[in-house]
NUNU-224886 format. One line per 10 residues: number of its first residue (from 1); for each residue x, y, z of N, C-alpha, C. Coordinates in steps of 0.1 Angstrom, whole numbers. Atoms other than C-alpha are relative to their C-alpha. Layout:
% NUNU-224886
NUM	X:Y:Z:X:Y:Z:X:Y:Z ~ ...
***
This chain:
% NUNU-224886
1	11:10:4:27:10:142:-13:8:-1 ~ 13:-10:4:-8:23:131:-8:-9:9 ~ 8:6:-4:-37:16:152:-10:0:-4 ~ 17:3:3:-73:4:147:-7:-9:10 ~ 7:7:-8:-96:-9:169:-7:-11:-4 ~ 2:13:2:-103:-46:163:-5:-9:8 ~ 4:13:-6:-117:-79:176:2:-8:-5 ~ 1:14:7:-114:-110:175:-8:-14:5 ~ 12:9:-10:-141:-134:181:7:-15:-3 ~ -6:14:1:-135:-169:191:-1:-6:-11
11	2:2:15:-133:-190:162:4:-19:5 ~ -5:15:-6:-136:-229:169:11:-11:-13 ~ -8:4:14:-113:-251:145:1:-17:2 ~ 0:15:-3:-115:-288:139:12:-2:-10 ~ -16:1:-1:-81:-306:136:1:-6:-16 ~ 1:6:11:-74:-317:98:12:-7:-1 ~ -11:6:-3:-46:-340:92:11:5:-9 ~ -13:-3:2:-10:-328:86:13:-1:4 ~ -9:5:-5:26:-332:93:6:13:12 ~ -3:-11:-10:40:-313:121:16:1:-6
21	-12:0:3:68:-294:103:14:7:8 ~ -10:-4:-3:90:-279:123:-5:11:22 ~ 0:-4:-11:92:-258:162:-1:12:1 ~ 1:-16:2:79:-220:171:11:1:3 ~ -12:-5:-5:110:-200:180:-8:7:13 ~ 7:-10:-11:98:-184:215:16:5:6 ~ -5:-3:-7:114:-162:234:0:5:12 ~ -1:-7:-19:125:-151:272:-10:9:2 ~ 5:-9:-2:99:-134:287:3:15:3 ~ -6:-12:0:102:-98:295:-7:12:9
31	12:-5:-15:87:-79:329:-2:15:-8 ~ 4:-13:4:64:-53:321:-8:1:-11 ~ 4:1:15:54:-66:288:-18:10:-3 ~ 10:-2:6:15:-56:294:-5:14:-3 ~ 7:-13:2:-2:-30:274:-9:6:5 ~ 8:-6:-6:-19:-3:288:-18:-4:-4 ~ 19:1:1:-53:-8:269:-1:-14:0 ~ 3:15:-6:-55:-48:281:2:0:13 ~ 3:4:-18:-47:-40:321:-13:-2:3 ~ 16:6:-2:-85:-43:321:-5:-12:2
41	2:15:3:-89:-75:305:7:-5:6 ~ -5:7:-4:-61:-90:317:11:-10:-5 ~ -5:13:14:-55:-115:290:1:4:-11 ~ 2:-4:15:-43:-100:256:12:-6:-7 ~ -16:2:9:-20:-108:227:3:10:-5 ~ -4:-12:9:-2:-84:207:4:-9:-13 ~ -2:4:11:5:-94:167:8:11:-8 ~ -1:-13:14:25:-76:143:7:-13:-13 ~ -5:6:15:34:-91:109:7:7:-10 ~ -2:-10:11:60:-87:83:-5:-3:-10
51	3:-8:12:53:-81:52:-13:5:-4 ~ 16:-5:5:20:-60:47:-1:5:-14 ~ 7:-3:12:28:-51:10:2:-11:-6 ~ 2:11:6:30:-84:-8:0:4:-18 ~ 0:-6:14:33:-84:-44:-12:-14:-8 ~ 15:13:3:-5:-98:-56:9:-12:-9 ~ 0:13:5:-6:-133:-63:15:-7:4 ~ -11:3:-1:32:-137:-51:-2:-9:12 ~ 4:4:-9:39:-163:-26:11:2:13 ~ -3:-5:-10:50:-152:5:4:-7:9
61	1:6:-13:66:-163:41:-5:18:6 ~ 10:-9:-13:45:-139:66:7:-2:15 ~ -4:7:-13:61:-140:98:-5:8:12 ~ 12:-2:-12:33:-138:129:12:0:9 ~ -6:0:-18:52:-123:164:-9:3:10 ~ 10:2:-2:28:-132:182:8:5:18 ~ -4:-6:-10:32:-115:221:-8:1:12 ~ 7:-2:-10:19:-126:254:-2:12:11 ~ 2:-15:-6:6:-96:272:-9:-1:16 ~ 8:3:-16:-13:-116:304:13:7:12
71	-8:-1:-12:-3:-111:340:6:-13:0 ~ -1:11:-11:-4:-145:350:0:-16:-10 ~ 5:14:6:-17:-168:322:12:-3:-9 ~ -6:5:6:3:-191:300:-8:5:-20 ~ 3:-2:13:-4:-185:259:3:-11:-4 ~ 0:13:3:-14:-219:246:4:-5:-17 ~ -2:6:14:-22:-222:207:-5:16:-4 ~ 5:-12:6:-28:-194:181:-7:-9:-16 ~ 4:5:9:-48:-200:152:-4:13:-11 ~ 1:-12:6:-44:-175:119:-7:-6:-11
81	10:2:12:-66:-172:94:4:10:-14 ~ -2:-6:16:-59:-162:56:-12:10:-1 ~ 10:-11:6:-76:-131:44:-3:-1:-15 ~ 6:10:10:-100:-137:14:11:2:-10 ~ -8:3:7:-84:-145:-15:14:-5:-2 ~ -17:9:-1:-51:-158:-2:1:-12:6 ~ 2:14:-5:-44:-193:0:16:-1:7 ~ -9:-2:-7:-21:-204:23:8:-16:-5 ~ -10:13:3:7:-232:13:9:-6:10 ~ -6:1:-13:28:-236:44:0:4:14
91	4:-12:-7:27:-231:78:13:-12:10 ~ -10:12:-7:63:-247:94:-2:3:14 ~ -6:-1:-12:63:-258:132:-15:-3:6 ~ 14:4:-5:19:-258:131:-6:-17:-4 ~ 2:13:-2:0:-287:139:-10:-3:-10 ~ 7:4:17:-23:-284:107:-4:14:-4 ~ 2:-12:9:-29:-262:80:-8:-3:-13 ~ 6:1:12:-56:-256:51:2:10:-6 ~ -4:-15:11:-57:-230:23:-3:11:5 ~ 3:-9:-7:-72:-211:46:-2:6:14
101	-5:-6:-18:-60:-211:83:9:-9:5 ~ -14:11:-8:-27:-226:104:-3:0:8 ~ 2:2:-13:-32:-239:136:16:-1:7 ~ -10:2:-5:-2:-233:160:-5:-6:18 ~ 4:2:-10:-6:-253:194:18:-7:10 ~ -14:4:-8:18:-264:224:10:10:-2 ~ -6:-10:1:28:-226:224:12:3:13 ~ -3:-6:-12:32:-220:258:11:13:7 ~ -5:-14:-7:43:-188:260:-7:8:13 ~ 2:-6:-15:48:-173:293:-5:17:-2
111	6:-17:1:37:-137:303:12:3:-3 ~ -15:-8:4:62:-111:287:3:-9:-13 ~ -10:2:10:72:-133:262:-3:-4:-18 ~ 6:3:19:66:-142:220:8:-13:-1 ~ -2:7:10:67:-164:193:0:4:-13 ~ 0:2:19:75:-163:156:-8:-13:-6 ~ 5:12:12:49:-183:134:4:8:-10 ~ 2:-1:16:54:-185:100:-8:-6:-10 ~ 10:5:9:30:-189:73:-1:1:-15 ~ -2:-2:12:36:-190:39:-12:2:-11
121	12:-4:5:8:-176:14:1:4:-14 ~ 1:-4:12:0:-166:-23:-9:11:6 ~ 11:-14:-2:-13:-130:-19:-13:-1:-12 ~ 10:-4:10:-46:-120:-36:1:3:-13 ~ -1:-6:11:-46:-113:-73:-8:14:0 ~ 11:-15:-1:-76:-85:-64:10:10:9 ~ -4:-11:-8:-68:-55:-52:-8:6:9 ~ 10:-1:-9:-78:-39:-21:5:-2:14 ~ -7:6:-14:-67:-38:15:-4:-17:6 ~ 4:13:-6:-67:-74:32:1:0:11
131	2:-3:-12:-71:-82:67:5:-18:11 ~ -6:10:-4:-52:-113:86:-14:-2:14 ~ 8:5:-14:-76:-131:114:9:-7:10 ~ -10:8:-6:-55:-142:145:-14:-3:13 ~ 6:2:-13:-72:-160:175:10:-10:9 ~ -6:7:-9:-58:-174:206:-4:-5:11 ~ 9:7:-12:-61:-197:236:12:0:9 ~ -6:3:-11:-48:-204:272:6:-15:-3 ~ -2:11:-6:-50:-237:267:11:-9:-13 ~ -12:5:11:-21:-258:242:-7:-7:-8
141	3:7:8:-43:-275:222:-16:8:-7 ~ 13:-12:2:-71:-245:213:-15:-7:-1 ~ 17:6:-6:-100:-264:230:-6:6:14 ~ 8:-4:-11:-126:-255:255:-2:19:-1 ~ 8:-13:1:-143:-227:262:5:12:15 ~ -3:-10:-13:-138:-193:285:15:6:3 ~ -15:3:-2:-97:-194:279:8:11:-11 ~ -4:-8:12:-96:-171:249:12:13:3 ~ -9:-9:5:-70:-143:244:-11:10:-8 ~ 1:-12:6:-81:-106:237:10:7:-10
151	-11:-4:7:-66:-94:206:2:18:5 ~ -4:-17:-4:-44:-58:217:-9:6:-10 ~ 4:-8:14:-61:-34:199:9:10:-5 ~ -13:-6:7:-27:-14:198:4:-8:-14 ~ -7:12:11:-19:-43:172:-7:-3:-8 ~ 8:1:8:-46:-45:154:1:2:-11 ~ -3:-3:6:-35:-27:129:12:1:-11 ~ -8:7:4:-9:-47:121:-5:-10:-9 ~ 6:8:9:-30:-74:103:-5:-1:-14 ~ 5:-6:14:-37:-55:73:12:3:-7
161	-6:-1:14:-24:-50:41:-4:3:-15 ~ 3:-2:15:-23:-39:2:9:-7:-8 ~ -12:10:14:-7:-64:-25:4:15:-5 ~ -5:-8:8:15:-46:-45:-3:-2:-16 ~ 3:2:15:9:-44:-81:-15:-8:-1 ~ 10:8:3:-12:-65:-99:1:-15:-11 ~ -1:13:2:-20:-103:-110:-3:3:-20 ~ 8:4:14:-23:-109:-153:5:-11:-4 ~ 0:11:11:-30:-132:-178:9:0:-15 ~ -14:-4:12:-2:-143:-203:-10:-16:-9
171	-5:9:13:-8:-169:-237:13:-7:3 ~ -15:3:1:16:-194:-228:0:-14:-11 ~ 7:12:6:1:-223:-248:-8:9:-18 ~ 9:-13:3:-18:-193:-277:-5:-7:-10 ~ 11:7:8:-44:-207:-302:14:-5:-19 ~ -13:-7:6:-26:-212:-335:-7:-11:-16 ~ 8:2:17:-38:-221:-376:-5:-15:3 ~ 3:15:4:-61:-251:-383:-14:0:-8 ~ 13:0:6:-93:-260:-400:-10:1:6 ~ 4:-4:-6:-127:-247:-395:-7:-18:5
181	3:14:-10:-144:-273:-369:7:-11:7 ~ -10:9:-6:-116:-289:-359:6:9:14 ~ -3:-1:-10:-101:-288:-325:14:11:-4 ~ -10:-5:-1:-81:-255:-321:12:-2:12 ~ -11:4:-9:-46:-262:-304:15:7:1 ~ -12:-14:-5:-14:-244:-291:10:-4:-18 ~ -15:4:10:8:-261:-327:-14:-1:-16 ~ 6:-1:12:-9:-259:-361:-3:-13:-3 ~ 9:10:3:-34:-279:-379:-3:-10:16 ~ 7:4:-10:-47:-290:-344:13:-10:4
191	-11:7:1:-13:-306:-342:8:0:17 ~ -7:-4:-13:-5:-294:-306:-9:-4:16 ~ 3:2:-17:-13:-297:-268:-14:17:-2 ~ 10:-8:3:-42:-275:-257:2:16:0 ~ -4:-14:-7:-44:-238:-255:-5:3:13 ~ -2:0:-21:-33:-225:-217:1:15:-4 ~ 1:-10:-9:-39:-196:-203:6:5:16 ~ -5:-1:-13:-14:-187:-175:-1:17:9 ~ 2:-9:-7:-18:-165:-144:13:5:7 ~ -15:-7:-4:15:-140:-135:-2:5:14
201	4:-2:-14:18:-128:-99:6:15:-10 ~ -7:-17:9:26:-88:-106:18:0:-2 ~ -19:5:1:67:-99:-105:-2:-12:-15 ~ 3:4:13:53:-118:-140:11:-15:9 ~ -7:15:4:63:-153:-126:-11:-6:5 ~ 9:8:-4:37:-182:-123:-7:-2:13 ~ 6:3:-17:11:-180:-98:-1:-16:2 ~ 3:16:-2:12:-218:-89:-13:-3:8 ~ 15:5:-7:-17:-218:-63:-8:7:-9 ~ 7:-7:5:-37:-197:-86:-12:-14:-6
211	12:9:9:-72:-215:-94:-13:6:-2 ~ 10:-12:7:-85:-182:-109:-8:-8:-13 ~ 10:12:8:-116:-194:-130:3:14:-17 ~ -3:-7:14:-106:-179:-170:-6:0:-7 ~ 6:0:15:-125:-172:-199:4:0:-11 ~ -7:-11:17:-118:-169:-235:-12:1:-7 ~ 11:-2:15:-141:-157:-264:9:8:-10 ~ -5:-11:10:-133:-140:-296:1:13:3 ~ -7:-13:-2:-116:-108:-295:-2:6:-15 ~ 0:-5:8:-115:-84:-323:2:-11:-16
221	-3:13:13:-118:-106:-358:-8:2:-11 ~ 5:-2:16:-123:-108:-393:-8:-14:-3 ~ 6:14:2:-150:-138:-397:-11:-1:6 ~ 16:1:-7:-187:-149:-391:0:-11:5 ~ 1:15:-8:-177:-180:-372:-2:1:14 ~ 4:1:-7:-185:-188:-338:6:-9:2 ~ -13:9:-9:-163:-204:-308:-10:-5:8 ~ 8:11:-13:-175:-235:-294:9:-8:10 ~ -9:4:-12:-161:-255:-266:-1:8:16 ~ 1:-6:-16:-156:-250:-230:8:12:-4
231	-8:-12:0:-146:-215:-225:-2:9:10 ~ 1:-2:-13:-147:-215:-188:12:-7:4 ~ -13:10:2:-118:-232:-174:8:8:17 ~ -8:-2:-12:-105:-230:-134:14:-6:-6 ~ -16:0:1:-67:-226:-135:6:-14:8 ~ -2:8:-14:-49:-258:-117:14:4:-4 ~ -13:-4:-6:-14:-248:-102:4:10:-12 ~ -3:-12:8:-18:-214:-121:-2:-3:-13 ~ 1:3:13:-27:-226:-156:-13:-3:-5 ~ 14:4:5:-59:-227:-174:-3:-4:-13
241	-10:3:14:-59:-254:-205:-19:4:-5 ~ 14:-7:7:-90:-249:-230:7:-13:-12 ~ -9:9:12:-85:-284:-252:-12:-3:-9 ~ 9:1:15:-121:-280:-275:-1:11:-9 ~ 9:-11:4:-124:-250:-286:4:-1:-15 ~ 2:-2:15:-133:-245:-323:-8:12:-6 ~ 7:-8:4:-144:-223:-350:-9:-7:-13 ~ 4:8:13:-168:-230:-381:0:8:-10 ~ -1:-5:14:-160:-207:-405:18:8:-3 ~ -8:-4:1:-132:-195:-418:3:17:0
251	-3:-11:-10:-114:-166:-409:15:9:5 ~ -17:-5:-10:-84:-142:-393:-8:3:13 ~ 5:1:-13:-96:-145:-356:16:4:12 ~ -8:-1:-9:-81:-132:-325:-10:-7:14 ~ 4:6:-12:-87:-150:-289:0:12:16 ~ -2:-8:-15:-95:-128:-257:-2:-8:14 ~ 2:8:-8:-91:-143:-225:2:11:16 ~ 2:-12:-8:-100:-124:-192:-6:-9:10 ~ 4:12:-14:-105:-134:-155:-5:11:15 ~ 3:-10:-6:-122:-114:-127:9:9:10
261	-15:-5:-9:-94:-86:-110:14:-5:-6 ~ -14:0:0:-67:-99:-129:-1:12:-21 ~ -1:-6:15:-51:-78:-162:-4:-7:-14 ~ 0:14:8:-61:-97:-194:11:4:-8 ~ -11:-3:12:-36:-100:-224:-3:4:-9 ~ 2:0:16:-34:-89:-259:-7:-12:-4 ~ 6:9:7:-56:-110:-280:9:-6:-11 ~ -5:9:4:-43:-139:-295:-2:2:-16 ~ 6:-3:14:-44:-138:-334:3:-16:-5 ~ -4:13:5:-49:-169:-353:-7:-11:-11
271	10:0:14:-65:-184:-386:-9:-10:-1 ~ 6:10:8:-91:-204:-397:-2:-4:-12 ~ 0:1:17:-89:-220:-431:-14:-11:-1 ~ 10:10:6:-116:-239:-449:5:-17:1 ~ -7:12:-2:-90:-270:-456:13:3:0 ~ -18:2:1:-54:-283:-447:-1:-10:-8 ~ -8:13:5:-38:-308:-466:10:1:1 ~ -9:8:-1:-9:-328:-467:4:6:-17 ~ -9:-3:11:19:-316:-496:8:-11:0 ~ -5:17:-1:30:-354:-505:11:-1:-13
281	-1:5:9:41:-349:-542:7:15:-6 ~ -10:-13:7:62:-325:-566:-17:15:-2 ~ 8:-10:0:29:-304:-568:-14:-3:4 ~ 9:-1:-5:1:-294:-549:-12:13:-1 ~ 13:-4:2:-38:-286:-555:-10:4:11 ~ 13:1:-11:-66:-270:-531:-10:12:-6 ~ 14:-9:0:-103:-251:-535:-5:3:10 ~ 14:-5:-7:-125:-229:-516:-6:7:-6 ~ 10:-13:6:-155:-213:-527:-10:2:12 ~ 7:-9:-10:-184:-193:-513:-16:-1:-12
291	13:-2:10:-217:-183:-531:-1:13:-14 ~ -3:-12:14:-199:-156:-554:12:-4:-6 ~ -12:0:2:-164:-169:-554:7:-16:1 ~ -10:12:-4:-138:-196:-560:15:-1:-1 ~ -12:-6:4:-106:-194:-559:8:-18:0 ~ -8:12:-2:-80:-226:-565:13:2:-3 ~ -11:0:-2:-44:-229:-557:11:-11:-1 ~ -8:8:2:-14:-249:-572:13:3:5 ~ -11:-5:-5:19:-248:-556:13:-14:-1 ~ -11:8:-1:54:-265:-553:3:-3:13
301	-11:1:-8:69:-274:-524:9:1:-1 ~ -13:-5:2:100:-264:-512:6:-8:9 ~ -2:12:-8:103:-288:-483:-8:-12:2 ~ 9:11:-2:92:-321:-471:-10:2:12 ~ 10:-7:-12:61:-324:-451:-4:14:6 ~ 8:-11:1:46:-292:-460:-19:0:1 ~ 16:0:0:8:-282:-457:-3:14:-9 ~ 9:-6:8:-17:-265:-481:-7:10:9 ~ 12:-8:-8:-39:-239:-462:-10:4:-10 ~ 10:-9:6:-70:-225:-482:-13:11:8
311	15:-6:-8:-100:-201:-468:-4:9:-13 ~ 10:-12:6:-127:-182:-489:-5:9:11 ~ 8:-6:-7:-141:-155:-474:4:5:13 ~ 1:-2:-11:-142:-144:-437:8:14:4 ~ -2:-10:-6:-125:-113:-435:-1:12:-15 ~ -2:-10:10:-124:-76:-456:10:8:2 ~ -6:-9:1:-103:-53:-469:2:7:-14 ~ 1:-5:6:-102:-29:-492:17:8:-9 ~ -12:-4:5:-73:-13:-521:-1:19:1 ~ -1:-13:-1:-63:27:-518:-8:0:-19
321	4:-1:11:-79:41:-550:-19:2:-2 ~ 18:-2:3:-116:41:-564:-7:-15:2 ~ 5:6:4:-118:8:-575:-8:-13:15 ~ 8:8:-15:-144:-18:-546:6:-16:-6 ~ 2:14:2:-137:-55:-542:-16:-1:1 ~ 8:2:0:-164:-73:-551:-1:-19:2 ~ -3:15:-4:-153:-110:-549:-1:-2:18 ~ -4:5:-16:-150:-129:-514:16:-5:0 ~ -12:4:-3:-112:-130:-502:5:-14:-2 ~ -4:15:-1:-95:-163:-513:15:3:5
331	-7:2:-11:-69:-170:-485:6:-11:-3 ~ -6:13:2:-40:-196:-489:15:4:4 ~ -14:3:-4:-6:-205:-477:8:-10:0 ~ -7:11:0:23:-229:-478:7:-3:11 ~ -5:4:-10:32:-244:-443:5:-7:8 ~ -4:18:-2:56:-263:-426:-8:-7:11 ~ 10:12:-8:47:-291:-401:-3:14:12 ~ 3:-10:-8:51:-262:-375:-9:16:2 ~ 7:-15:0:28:-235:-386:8:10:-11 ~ -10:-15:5:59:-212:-403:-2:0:-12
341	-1:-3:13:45:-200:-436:12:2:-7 ~ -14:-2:11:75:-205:-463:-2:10:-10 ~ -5:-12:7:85:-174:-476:0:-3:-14 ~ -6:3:11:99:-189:-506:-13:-4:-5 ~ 16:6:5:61:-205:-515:-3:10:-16 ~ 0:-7:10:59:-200:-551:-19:-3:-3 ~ 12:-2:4:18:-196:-564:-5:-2:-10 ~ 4:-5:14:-2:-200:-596:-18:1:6 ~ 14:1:-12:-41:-191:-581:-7:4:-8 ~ 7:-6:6:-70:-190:-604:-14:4:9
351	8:-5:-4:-96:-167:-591:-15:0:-5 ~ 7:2:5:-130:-174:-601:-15:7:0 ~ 7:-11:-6:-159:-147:-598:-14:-9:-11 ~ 12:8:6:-193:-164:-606:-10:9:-8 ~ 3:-5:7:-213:-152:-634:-10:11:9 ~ 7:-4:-5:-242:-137:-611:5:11:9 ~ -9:-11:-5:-217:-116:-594:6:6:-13 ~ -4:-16:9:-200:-101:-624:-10:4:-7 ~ 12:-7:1:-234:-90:-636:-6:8:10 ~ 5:-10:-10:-246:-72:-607:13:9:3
361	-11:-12:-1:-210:-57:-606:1:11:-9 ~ 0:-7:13:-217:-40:-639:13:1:-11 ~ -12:-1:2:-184:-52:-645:-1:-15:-13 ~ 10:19:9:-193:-84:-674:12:2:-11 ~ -8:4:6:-162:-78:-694:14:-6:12 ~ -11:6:-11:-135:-101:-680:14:11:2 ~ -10:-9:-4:-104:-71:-687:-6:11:9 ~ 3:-12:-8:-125:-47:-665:1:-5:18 ~ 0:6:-17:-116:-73:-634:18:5:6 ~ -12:-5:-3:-85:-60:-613:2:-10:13
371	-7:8:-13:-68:-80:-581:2:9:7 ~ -5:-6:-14:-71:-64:-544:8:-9:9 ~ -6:10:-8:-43:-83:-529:4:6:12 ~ -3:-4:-14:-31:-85:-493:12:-10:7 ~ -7:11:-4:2:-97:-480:11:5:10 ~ -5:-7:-12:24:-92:-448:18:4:-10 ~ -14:-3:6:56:-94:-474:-4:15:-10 ~ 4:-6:10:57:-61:-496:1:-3:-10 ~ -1:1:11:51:-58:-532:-3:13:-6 ~ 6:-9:10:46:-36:-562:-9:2:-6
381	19:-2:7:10:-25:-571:1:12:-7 ~ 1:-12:13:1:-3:-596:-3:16:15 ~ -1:-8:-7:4:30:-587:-10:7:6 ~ 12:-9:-7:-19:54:-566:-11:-13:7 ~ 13:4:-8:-35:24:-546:6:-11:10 ~ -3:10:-15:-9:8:-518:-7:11:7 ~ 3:-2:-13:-19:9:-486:3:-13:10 ~ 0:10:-15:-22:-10:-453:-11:-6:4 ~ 11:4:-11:-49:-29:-434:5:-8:12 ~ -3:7:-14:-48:-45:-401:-15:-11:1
391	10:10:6:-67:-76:-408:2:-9:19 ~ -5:9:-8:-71:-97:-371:10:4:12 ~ -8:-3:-7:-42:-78:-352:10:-2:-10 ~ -12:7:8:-16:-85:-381:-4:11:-15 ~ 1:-10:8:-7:-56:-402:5:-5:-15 ~ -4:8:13:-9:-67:-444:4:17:-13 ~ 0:-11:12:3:-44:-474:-11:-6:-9 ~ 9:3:9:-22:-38:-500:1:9:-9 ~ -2:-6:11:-27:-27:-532:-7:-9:-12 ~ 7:5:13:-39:-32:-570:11:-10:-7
401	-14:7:4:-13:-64:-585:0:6:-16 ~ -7:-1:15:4:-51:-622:-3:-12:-7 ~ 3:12:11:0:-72:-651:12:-5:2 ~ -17:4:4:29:-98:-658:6:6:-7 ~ -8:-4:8:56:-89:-674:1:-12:-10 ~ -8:7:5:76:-110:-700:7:-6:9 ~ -7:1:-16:99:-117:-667:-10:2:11 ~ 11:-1:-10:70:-119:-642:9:6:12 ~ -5:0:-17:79:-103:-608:-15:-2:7 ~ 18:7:-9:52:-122:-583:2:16:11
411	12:2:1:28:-109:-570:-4:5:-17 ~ 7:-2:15:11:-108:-610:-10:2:-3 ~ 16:2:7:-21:-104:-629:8:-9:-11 ~ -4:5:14:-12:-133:-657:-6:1:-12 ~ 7:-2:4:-45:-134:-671:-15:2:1 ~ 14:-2:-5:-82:-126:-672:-8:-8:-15 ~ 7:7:11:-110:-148:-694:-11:-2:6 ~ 14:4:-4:-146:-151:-692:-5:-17:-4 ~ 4:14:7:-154:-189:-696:-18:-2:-2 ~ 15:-1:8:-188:-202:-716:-15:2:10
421	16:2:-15:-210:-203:-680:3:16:3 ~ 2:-16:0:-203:-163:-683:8:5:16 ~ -9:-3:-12:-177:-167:-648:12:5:-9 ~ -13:0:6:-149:-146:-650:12:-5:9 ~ -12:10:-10:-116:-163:-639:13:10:-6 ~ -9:-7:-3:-86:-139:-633:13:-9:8 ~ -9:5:-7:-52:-156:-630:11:5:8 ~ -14:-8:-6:-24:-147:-605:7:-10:2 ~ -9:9:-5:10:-157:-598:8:11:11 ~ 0:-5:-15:16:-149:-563:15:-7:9
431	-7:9:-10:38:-158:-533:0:3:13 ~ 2:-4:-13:41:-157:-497:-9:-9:5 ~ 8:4:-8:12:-160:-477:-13:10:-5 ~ 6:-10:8:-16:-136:-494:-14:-4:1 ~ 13:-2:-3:-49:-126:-493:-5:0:-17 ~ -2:-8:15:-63:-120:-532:-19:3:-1 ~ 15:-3:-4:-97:-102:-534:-1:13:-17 ~ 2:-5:13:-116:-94:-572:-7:10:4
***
């Protein structure tokens, strides 16, 4: 056993109401019992506890052998105290228990002899040694004064401990596509329950007492929007829900969420579009523009109760080669009720670059306009300018799209035309889920 020199000062406790679950186990006393450094005093207990490594945030039985060490006196009630951060959930056989101390009374252990309490506990998520409080009384119901119990100081050193590992934060609920200003939610187009934030004990299973206080803000992201909503949020029985949060611009956004002493997670990735709609009919229409750009998208559905996504704008990325986007990204997809972009999503997307941008481009003939597309499926771009970006946390192919053929293979350039207001409008036929940037 390790020693440390310890005290323990009296500690008065008022009775709270609980069920009395169950009976200490004591046993036969045992001549001789008292330790050398209490013949002094007279009156000591001895304590040792198992488990001193705990696995943070796990919840534990603790079991207090608690050891009268008098000559003469009787050992009445003990009363243990949680060290900070651990809440305490059980305490079988004591006469009441709060999150943070069990009262054991009607001990009556004789000289020479112990008791087993038990106390059941969620360890700390912080790290850090911890330190158990034990106090005790003569008397069976831990009242009056002058009757206390010296804690051994051989035993002292028993009270302490280091959690093992450590407590993190898991996405179990994770943000997930909808429009800008609208309530983001764990199921697409605001379609779902809120987003939760859960707390793991280091054994990655649900802290249930946990009512660690969580944050979230944006994490790494492609977009000039701004998250509103509560984004404070105490955990209740380990879970922290977040049911306003929104963005106002569109966007590829990720979610960070982080809590003091525990691990946080990977950031959440997850979209903002300008508009959803409803795909009701054999063919579907949607627009977004910007102050340089417009892009508009017609599509088929392939199933029923599908959705439209559109976004202008909010993130960059660039093609391998020389040539610069100069447009704002127009962003679109075809999705089912659940979020799962359809693969099969066939495209026709006219791109729209406003005259006042292809004049400061120096670019004013409509064939000198080219397509920087971006899509998580590969394709074939003209040569010398794939590449990659990581747009958000979500790695896209990129590259310059080929003209059609006679036989189109999508992604396309179909055509380019300056119309009489001097915009040039560059058509593609596209598929997937895709980024398309003039």
């Amino acid at each position: 056993m390790r020693t440390l020199d310890f005290k323990i000062a009296r500690v008065s406790f008022g009775v709270l109401a609980a069920g009395v679950l169950g009976t200490a186990m004591l046993t036969a006393p045992s001549a001789g019992a008292t330790s050398s450094t209490c013949i002094a005093s007279g009156k000591c207990v001895a304590v040792a506890v198992s488990s001193s490594s705990p696995a943070a945030g796990a919840s534990v039985a603790f079991a207090f052998t608690v050891s009268n060490e008098a000559s003469t006196q009787m050992l009445g009630a003990v009363q243990i105290s949680a060290p900070a951060g651990f809440v305490i959930t059980g305490a079988p056989g004591s006469f009441s228990f709060t999150s943070s101390s069990a009262l054991f009374t009607q001990l009556s252990v004789a000289p020479g002899g112990s008791a087993t309490l038990t106390v059941s506990a969620a360890a700390a998520c912080s790290g850090g040694t911890y330190q158990w409080g034990v106090a005790a009384k003569q008397s069976n119901n831990f009242s009056g004064t002058g009757n206390d119990f010296q804690l051994d100081p051989a035993s002292a050193g028993n009270l302490s401990g280091t959690p093992a590992g450590s407590c993190s934060l898991a996405f179990t609920g994770p943000p997930a596509t909808t429009a800008a200003n609208s309530v983001i939610t764990s199921a697409f187009n605001s379609s779902g329950g809120p987003v939760t934030v859960a707390v793991l004990d280091a054994s990655g299973n649900l802290d249930t007492s946990s009512a660690a206080t969580v944050t979230v803000a944006l994490g790494p992201s492609q977009g000039s929007g701004s998250l509103s909503g509560t984004t404070r949020v105490n955990a209740s029985g380990g879970v922290a829900s977040f049911s306003d949060l929104s963005v106002d611009q569109a966007g590829a956004y990720t979610l960070a969420a982080t809590s003091p002493g525990i691990t946080s997670p990977p950031p959440a990735p997850f979209s903002i579009s300008n508009g959803i709609q409803s795909c009701s009919g054999s063919s579907c229409s949607a627009s977004a523009s910007s102050n340089t750009t417009e892009g508009t998208v017609t599509t088929s559905p392939t199933t029923s109760g599908e959705f439209l996504a559109t976004g202008i704008g909010g993130v960059t990325y660039s093609c391998a080669g020389t040539y610069k986007p100069v447009s704002d990204p127009f962003s679109f997809g075809l999705f089912t009720s659940g979020g799962v972009a359809d693969p099969n999503a066939q495209f026709t997307v006219a791109l729209e670059i406003f005259k006042a941008t292809v004049i400061a481009s120096g670019r004013t003939g409509a064939s000198q306009w080219e397509i920087c597309y971006a899509s998580i499926q590969p394709f074939t771009a003209q040569p010398g300018t794939s590449g990659t970006a990581v747009i958000a946390g979500v790695s896209y192919n990129t590259g310059l799209l080929p003209d059609c053929s006679n036989a189109p293979v999508r992604p396309c350039v179909q055509a380019r035309n300056k119309d009489n207001a001097g915009d040039v409008v560059v058509t593609v036929l596209a598929s997937g889920d895709p980024f398309t940037d003039g």
